[in-house]
PyMOL CGO cylinders between C-alpha atoms (Angstrom):
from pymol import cmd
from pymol.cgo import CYLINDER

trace = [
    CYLINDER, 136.64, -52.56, -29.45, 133.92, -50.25, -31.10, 0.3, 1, 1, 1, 1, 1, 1,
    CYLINDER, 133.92, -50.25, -31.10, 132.18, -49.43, -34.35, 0.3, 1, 1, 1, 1, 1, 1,
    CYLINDER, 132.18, -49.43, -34.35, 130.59, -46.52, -35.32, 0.3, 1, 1, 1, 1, 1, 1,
    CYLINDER, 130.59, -46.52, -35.32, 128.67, -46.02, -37.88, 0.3, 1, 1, 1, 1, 1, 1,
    CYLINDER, 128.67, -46.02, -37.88, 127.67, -42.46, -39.54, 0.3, 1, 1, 1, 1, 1, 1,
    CYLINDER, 127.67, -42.46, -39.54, 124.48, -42.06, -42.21, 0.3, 1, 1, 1, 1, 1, 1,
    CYLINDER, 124.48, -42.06, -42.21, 124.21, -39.22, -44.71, 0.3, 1, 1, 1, 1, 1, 1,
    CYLINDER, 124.21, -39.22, -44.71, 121.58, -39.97, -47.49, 0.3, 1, 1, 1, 1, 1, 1,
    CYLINDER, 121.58, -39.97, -47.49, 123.30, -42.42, -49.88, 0.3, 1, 1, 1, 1, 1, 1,
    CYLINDER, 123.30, -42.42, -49.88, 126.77, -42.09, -47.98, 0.3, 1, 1, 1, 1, 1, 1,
    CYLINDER, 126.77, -42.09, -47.98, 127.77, -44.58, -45.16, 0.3, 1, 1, 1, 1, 1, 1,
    CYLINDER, 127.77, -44.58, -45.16, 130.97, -44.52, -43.18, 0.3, 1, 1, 1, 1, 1, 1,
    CYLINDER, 130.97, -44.52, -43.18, 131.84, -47.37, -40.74, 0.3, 1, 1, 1, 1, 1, 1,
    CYLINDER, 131.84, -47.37, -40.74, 134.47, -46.54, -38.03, 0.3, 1, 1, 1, 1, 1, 1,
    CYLINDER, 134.47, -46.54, -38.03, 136.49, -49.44, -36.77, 0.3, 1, 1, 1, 1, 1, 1,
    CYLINDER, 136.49, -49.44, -36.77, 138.16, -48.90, -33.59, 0.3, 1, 1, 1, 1, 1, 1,
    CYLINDER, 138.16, -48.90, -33.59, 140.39, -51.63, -32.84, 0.3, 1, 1, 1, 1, 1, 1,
    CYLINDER, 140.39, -51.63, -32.84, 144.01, -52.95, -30.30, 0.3, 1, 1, 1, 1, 1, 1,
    CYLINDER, 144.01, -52.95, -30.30, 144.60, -55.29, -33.83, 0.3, 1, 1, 1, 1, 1, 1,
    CYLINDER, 144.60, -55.29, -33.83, 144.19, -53.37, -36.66, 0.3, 1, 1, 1, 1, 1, 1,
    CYLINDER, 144.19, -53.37, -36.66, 146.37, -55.84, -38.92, 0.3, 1, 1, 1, 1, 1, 1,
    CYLINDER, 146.37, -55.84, -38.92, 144.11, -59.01, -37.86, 0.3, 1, 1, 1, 1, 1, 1,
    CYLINDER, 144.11, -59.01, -37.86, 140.57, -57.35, -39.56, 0.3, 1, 1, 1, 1, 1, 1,
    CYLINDER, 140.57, -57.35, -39.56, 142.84, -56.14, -42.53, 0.3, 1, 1, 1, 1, 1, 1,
    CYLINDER, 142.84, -56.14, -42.53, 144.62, -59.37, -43.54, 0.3, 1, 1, 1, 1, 1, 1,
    CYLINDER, 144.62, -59.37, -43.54, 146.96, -59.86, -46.11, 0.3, 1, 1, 1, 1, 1, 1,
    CYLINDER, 146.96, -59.86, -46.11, 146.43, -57.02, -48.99, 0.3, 1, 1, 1, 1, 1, 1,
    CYLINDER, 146.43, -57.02, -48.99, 143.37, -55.67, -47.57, 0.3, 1, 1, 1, 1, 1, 1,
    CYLINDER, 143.37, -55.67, -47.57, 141.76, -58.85, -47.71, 0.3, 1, 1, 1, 1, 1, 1,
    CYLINDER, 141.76, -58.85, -47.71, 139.40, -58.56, -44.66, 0.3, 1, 1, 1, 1, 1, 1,
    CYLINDER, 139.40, -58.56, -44.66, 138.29, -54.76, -45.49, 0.3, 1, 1, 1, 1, 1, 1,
    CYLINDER, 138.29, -54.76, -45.49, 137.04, -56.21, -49.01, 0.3, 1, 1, 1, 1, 1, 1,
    CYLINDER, 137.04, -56.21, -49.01, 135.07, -59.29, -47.31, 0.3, 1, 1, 1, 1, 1, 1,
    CYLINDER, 135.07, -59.29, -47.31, 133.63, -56.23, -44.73, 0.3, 1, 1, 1, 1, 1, 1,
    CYLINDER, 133.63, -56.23, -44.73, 133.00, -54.52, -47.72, 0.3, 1, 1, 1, 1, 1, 1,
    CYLINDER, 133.00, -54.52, -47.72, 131.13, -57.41, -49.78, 0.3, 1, 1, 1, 1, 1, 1,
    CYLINDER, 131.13, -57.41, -49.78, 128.95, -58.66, -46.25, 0.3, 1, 1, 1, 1, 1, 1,
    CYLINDER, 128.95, -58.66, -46.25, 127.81, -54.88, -45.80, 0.3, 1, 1, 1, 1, 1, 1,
    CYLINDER, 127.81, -54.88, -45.80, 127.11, -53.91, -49.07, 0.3, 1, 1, 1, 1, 1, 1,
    CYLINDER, 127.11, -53.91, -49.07, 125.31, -57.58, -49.29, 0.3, 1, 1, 1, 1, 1, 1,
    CYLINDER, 125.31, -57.58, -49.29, 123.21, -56.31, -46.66, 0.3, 1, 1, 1, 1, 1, 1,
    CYLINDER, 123.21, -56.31, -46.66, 122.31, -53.24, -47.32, 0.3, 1, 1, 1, 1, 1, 1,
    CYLINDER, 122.31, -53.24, -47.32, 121.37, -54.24, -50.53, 0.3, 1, 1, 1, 1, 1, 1,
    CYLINDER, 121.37, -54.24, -50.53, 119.32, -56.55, -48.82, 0.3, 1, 1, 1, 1, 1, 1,
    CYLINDER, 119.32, -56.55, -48.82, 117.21, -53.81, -47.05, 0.3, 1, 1, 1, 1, 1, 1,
    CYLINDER, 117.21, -53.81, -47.05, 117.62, -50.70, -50.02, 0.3, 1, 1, 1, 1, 1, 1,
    CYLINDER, 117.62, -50.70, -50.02, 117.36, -52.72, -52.61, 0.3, 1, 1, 1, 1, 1, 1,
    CYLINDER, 117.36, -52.72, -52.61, 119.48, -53.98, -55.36, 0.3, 1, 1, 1, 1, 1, 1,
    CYLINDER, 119.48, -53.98, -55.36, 119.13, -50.81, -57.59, 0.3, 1, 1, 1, 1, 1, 1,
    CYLINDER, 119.13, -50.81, -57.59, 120.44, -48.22, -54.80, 0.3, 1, 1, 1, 1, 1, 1,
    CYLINDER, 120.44, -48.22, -54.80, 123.59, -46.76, -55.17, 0.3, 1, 1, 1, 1, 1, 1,
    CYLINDER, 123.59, -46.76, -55.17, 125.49, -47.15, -52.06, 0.3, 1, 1, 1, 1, 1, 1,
    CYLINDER, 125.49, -47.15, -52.06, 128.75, -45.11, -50.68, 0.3, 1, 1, 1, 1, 1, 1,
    CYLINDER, 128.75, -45.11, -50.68, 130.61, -47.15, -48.59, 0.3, 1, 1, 1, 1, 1, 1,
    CYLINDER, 130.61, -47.15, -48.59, 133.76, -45.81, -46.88, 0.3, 1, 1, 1, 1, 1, 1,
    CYLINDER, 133.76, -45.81, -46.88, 135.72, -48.31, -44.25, 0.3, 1, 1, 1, 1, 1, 1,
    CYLINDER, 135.72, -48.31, -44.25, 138.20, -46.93, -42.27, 0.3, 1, 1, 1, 1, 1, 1,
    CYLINDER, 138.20, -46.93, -42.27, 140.30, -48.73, -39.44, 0.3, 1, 1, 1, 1, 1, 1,
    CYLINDER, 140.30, -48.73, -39.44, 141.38, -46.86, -36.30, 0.3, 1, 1, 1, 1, 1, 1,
    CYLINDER, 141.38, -46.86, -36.30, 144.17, -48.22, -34.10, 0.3, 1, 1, 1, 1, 1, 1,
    CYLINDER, 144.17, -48.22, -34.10, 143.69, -48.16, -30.18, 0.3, 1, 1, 1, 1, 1, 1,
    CYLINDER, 143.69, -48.16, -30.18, 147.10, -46.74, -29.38, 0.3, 1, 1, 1, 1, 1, 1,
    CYLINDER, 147.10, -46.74, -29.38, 146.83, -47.69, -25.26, 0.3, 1, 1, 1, 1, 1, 1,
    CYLINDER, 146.83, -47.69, -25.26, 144.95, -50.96, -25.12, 0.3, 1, 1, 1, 1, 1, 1,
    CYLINDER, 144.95, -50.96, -25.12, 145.44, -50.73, -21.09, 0.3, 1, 1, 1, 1, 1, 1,
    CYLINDER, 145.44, -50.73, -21.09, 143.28, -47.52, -21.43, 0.3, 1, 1, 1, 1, 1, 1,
    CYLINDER, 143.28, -47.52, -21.43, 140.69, -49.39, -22.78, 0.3, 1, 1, 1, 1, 1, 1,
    CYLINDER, 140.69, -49.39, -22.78, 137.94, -52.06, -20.11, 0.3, 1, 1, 1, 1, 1, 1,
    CYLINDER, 137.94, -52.06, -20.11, 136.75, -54.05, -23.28, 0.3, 1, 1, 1, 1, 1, 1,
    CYLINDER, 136.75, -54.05, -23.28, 140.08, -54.85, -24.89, 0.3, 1, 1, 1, 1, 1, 1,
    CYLINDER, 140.08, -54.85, -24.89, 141.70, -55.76, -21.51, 0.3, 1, 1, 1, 1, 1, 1,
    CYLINDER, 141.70, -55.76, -21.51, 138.20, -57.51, -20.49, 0.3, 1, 1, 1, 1, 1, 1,
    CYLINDER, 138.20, -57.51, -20.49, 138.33, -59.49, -23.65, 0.3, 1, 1, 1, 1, 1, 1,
    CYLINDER, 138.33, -59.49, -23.65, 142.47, -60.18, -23.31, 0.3, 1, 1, 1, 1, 1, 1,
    CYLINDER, 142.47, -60.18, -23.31, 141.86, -61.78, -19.57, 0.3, 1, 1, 1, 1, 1, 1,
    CYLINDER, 141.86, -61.78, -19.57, 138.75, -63.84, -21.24, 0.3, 1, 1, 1, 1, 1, 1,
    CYLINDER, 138.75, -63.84, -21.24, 141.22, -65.41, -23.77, 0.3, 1, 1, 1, 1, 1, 1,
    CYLINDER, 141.22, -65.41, -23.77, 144.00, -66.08, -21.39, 0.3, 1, 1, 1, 1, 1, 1,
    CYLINDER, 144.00, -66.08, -21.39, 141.43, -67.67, -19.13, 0.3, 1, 1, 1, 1, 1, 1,
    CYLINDER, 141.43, -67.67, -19.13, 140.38, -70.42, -21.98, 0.3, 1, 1, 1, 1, 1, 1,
    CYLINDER, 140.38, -70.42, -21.98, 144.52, -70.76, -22.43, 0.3, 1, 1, 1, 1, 1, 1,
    CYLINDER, 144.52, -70.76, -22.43, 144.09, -72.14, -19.11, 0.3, 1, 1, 1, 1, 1, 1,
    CYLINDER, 144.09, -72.14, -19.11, 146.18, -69.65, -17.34, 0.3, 1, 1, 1, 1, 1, 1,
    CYLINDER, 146.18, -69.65, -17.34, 145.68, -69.37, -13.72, 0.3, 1, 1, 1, 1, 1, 1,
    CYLINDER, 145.68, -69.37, -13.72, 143.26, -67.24, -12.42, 0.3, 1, 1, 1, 1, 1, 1,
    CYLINDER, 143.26, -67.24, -12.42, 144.82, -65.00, -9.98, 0.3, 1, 1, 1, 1, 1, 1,
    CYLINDER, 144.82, -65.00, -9.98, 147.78, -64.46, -12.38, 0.3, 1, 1, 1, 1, 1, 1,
    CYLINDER, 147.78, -64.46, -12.38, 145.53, -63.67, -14.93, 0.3, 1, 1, 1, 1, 1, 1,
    CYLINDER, 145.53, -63.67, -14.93, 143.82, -60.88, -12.76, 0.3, 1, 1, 1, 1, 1, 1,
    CYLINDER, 143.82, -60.88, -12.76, 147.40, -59.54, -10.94, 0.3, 1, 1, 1, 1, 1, 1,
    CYLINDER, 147.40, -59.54, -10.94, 148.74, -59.38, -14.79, 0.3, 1, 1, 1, 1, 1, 1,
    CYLINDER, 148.74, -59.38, -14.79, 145.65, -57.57, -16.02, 0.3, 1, 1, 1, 1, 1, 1,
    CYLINDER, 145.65, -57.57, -16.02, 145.81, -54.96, -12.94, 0.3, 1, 1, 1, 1, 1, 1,
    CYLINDER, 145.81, -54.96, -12.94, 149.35, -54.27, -13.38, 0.3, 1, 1, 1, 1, 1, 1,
    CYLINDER, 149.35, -54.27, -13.38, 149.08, -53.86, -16.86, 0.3, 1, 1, 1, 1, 1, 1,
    CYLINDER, 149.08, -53.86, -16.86, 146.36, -50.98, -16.56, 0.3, 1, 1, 1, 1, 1, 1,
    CYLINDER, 146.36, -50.98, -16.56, 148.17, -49.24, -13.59, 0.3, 1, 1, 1, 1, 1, 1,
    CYLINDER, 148.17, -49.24, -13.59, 150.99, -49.03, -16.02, 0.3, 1, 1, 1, 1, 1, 1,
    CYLINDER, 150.99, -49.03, -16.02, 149.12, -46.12, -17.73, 0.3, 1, 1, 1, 1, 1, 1,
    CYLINDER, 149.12, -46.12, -17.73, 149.75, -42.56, -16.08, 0.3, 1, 1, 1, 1, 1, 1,
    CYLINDER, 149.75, -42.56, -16.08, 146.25, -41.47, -16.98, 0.3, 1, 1, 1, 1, 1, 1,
    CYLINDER, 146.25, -41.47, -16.98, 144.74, -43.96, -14.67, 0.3, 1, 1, 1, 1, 1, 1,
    CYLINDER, 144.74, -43.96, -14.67, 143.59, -43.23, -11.20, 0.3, 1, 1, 1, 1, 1, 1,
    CYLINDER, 143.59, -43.23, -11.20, 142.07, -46.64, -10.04, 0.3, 1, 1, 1, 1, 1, 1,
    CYLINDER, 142.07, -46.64, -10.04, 141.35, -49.86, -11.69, 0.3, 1, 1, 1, 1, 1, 1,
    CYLINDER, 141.35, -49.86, -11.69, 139.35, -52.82, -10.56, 0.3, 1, 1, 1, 1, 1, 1,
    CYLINDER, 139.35, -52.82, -10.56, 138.76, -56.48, -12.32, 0.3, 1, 1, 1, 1, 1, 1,
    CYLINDER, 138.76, -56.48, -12.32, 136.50, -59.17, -11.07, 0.3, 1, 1, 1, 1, 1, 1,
    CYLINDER, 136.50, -59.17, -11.07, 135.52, -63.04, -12.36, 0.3, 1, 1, 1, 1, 1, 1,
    CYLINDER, 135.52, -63.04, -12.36, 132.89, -64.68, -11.04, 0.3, 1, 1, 1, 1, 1, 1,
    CYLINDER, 132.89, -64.68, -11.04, 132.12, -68.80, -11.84, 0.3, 1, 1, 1, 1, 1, 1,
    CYLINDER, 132.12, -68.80, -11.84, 133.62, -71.53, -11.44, 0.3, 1, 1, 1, 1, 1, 1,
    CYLINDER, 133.62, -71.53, -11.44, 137.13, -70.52, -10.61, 0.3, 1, 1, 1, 1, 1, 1,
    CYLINDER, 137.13, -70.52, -10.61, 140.23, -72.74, -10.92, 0.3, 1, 1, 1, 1, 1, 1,
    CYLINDER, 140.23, -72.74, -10.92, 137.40, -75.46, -11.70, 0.3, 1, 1, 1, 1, 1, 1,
    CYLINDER, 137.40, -75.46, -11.70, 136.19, -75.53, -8.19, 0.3, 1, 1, 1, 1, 1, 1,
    CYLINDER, 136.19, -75.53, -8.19, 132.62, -76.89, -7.70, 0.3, 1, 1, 1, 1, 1, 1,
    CYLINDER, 132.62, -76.89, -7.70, 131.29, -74.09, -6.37, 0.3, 1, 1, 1, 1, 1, 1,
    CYLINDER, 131.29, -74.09, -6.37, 131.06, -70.94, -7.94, 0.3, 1, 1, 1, 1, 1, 1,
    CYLINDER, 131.06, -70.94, -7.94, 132.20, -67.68, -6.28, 0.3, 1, 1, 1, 1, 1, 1,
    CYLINDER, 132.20, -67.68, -6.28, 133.56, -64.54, -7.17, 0.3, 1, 1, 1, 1, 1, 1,
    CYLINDER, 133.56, -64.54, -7.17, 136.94, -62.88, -6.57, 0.3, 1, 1, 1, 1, 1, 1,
    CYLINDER, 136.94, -62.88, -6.57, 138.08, -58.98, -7.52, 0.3, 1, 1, 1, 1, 1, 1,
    CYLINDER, 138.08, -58.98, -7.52, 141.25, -57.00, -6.75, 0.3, 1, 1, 1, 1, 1, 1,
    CYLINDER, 141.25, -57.00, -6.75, 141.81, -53.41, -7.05, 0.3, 1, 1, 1, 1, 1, 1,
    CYLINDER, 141.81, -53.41, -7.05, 144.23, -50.83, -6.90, 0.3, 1, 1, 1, 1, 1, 1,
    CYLINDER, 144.23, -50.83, -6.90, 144.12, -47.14, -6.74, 0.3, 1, 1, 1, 1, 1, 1,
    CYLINDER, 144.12, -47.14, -6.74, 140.94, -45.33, -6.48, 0.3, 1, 1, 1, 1, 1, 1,
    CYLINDER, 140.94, -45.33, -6.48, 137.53, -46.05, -8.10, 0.3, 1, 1, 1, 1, 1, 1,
    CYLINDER, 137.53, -46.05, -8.10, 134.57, -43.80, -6.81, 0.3, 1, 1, 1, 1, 1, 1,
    CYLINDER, 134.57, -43.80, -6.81, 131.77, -45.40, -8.41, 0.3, 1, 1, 1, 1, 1, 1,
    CYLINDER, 131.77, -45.40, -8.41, 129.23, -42.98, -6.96, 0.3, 1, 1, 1, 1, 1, 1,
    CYLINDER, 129.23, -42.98, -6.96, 130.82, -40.08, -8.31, 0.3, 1, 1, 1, 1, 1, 1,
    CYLINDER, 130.82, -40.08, -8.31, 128.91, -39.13, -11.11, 0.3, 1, 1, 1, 1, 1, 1,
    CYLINDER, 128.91, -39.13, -11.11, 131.03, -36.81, -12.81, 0.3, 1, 1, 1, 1, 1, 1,
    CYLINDER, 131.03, -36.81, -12.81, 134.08, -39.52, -12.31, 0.3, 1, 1, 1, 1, 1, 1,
    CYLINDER, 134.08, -39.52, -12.31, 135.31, -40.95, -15.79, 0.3, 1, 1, 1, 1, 1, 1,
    CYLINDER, 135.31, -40.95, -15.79, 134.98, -44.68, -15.50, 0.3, 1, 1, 1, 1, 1, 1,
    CYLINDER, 134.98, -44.68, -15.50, 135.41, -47.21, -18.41, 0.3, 1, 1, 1, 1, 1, 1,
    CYLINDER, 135.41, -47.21, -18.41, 133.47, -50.22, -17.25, 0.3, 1, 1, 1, 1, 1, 1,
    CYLINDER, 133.47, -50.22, -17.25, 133.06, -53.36, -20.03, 0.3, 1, 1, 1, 1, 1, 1,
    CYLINDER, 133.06, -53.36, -20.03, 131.89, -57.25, -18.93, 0.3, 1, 1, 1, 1, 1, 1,
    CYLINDER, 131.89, -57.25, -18.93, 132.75, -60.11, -20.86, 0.3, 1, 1, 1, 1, 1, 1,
    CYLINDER, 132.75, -60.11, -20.86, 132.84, -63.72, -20.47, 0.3, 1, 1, 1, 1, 1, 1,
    CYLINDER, 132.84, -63.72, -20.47, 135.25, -66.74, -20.78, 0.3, 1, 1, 1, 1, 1, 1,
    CYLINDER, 135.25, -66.74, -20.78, 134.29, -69.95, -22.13, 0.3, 1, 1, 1, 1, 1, 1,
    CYLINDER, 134.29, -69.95, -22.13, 135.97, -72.78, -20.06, 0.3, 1, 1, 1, 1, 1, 1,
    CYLINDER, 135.97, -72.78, -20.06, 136.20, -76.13, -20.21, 0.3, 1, 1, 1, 1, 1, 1,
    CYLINDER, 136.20, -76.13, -20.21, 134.37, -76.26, -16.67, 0.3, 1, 1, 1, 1, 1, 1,
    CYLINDER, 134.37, -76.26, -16.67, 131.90, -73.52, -17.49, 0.3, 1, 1, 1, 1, 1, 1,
    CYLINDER, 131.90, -73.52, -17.49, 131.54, -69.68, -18.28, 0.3, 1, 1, 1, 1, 1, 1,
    CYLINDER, 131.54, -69.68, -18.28, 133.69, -67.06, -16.51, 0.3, 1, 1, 1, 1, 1, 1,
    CYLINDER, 133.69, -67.06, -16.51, 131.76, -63.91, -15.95, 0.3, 1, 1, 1, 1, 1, 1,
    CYLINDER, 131.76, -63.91, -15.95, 134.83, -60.79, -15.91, 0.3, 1, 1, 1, 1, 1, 1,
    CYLINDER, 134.83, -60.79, -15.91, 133.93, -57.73, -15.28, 0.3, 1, 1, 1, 1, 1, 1,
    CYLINDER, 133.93, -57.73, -15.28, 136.88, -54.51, -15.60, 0.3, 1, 1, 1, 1, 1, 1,
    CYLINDER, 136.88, -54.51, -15.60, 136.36, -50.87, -14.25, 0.3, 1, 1, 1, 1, 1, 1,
    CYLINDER, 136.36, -50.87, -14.25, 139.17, -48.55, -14.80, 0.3, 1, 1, 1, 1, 1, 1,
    CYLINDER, 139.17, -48.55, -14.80, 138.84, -45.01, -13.42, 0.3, 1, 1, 1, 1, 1, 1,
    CYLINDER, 138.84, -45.01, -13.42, 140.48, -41.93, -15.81, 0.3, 1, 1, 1, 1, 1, 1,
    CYLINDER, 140.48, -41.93, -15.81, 139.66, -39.07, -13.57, 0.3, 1, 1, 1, 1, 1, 1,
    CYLINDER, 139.66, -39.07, -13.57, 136.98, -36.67, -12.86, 0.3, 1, 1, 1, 1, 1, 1,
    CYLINDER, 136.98, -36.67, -12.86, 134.84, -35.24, -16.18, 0.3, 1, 1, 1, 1, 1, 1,
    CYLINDER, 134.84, -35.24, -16.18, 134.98, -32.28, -15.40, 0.3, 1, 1, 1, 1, 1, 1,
    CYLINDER, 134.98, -32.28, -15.40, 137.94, -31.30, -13.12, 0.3, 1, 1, 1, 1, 1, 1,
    CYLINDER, 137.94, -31.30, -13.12, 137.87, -30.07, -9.46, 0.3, 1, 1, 1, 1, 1, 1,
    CYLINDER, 137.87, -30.07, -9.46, 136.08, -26.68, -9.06, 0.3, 1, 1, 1, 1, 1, 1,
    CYLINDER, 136.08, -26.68, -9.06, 138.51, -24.24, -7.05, 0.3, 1, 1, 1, 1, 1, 1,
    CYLINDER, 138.51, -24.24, -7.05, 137.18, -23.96, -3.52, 0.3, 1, 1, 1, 1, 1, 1,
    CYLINDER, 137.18, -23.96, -3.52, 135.78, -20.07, -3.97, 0.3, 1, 1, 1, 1, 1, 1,
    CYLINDER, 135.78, -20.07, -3.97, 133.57, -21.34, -6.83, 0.3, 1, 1, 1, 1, 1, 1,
    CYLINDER, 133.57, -21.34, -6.83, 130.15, -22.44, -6.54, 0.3, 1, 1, 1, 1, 1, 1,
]
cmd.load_cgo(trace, "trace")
């Protein structure tokens, strides 16, 4: 879902943030050593050969994928190329994310060619609230696409976790 990366001098950690955890480190660690190899390859690359580099990987698990727009974004993209039905896809996706007691409001849309129809439209459904010109509201928005065998499905996911800040008692100002 996310990396992030922190810099100190000749010390670099890389933060992976990920719903799979067990697919990027394979069988014995496997996958964190090719990581390891490609970015120290790189770096290398830019510093130099001669540079000592400290490297430290570490892989975070998402514990509430439904919490998450770009892991459920990227879930109704794959199901999408399985050929799954559209609509089921997006009733599936909403229900999943309602689930979650944190959540206040959710919305998913697709756009393209849906169900292989010639023309292109787009369709959404939502449930709860989502007050997208609320700027202290705490939406998770991510857009992805699907790769079909009639053309590219544009989703789009918003999911609403409540206000920033909180609601100011009525006597302050």
């Amino acid at each position: 879902d996310a990396v992030e990366i922190e810099r100190s001098g000749t010390a670099l950690r890389l933060l992976i943030k990920t719903a799979r955890p067990g697919l990027i480190i394979g069988r014995g660690g496997t996958g964190i050593e090719e990581i390891r190899k490609e970015v120290v390859r790189l770096l290398e690359k830019l510093r130099g050969p001669k540079e000592k580099i400290d490297l430290a990987i570490e892989i975070q698990e998402i514990r509430k994928p439904e919490f998450h727009a770009m892991v459920m974004a990227r879930q109704m993209a794959g199901e999408l190329e399985k050929r799954i039905p559209f609509r089921r896809v997006m009733k599936q996706t909403l229900d999943r994310i309602m689930q979650s007691k944190e959540v206040e409001g959710a919305k998913v849309a697709l756009a393209g060619r849906l169900g292989g129809a010639e023309m292109s439209r787009t369709e959404w459904l939502a449930k709860g609230k989502i007050p997208l010109h609320t700027l202290r509201a705490n939406i998770d928005y991510a857009q992805t696409e699907a790769r079909t065998t009639y053309g590219a499905i544009g989703i789009k996911v918003w999911i609403y976790k409540g206000e920033v800040f909180g609601e100011k008692e009525k006597g302050e100002r």
